[in-house]
C-alpha positions in Angstrom: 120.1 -151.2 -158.2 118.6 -149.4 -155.4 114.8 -147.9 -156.0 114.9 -143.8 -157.1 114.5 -141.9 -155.1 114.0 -137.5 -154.9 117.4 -136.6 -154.3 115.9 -133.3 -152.5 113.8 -134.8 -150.1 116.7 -136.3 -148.3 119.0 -134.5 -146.0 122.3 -134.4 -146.6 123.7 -137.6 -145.0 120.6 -138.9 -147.5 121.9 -137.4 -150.6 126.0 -139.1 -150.0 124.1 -142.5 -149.7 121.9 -142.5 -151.9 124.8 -141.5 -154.5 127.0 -144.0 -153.2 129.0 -141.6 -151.3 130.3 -141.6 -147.9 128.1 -139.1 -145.5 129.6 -136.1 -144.0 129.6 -136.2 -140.6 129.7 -132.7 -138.5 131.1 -132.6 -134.7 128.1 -132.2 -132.7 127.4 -129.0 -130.7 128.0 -129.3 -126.5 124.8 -130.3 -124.8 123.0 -127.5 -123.5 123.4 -129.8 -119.9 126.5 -130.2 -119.8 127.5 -125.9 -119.7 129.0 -125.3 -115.9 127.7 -122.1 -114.7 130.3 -120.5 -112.6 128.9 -119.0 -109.0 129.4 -115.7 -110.0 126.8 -116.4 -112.7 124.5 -118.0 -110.5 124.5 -115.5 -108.5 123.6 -112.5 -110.8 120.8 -115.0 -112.2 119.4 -115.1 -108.3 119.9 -111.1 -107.5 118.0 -110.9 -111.0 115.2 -113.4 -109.9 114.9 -111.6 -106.9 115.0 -108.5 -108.6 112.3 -109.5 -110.4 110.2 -110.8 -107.5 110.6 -106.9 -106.0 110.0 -105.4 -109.3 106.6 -107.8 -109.5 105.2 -107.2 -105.7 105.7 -103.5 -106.2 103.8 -103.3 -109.3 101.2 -106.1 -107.5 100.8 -103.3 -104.4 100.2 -100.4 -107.0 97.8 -102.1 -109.0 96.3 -103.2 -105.3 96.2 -99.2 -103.9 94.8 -98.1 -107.7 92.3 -100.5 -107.0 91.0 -99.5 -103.8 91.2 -95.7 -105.2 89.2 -96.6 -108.4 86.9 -98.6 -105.8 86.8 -95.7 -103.1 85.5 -93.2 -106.2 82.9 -95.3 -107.6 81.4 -96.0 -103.8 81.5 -91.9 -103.8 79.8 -91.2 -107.1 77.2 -93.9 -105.8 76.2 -92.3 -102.5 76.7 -88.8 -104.5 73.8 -90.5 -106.9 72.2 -91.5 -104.3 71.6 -88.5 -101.9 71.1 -86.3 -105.6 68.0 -89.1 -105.5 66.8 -88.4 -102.3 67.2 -84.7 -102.8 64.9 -84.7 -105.8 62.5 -86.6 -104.3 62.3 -84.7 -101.4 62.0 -81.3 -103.6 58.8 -83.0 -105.5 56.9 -84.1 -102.3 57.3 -80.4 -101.2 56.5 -79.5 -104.1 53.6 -81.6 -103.9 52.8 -80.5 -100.5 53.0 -76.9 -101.0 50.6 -77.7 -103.9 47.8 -79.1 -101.8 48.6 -76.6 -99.7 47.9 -74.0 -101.6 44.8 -75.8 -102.7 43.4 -76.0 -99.1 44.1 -72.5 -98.4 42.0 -71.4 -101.7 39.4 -74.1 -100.4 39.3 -71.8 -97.3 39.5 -68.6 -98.6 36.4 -69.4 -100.9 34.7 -70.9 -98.2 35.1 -67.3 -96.1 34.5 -65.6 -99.6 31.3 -67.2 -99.8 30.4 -66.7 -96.1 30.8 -62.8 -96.5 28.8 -62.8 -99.7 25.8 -64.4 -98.5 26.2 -62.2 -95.6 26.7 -58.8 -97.7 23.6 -60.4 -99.9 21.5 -60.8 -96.8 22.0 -57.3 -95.4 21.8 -55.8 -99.3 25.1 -54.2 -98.9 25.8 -53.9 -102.8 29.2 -52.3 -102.6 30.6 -55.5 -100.5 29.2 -58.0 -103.2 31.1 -55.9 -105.8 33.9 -55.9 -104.6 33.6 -60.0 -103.7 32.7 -60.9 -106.9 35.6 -58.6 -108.6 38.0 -60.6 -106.5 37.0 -63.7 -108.8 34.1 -65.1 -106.3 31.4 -67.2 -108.3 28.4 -65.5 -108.5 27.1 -69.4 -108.4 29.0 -69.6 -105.0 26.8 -71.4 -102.5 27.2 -72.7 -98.7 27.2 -75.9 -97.8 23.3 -75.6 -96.8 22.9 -75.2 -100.7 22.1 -71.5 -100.5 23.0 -68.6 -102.6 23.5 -65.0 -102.7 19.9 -64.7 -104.4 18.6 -67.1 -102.1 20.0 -64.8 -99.6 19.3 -61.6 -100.6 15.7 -62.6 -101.3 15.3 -63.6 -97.7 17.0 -60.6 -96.1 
């Protein structure tokens, strides 16, 4: 007696044996090899291929000039970064500049200032002291000798 065996694991050529039938055989399908293409097949399979191929190198060539556009406008906003840099640097040191500038001129200006008060405080001319001390002038304002409108006025 032949061992048990699952009835359901076998295929069906299994199953006849094993119940001591006589396996079904079914006609086997054509190889896939052995299908003769006729030309007129061939060909539309090579007018698709190089369909295909056309189809790819145009799509290659639009990706290629999207590309170089994408590439073209980032190099733009770069330099457009770039010269915005420059530009606010440039606006800071004249900025700066006109700052110390201004500063200089002041320097000067109080330097004069002072000149004309030790002056107006040497000749006693009250009305000119006034007016250079209303302007904002230091009444502490001294030259670089170290003297003062008091200094000054005593003297003259």
């Amino acid at each position: 007696m032949p061992p048990k065996t699952r009835l359901s694991s076998l295929g069906a050529k299994g199953r006849a044996k094993a119940k001591g039938g006589k396996s079904k055989s079914r006609p086997s399908a054509a190889p896939i090899a052995s299908v003769v293409r006729s030309p007129r097949c061939e060909s539309v399979t090579a007018v698709q291929a190089v369909a295909k191929t056309f189809l790819a190198a145009q799509w290659l060539q639009r990706l290629d000039v999207e590309e170089r556009r994408h590439q073209a406008e980032i190099e733009e906003a770069i330099q457009a970064t770039r010269r915005a840099a420059l530009l606010a640097e440039r606006r800071k040191a004249d900025a700066l500049r006109a700052q110390e500038e201004e500063k200089r001129r002041r320097e000067k200006q109080a330097v004069e200032d002072t000149g004309k008060l030790l002056a107006a405080a040497f000749d006693g001319e009250l009305n000119k002291i006034l007016q250079l001390l209303a302007t904002g002038l230091s009444v502490d304002a001294c030259a670089q000798s170290g003297s003062t409108a008091l200094s000054e006025a005593c003297a003259g």
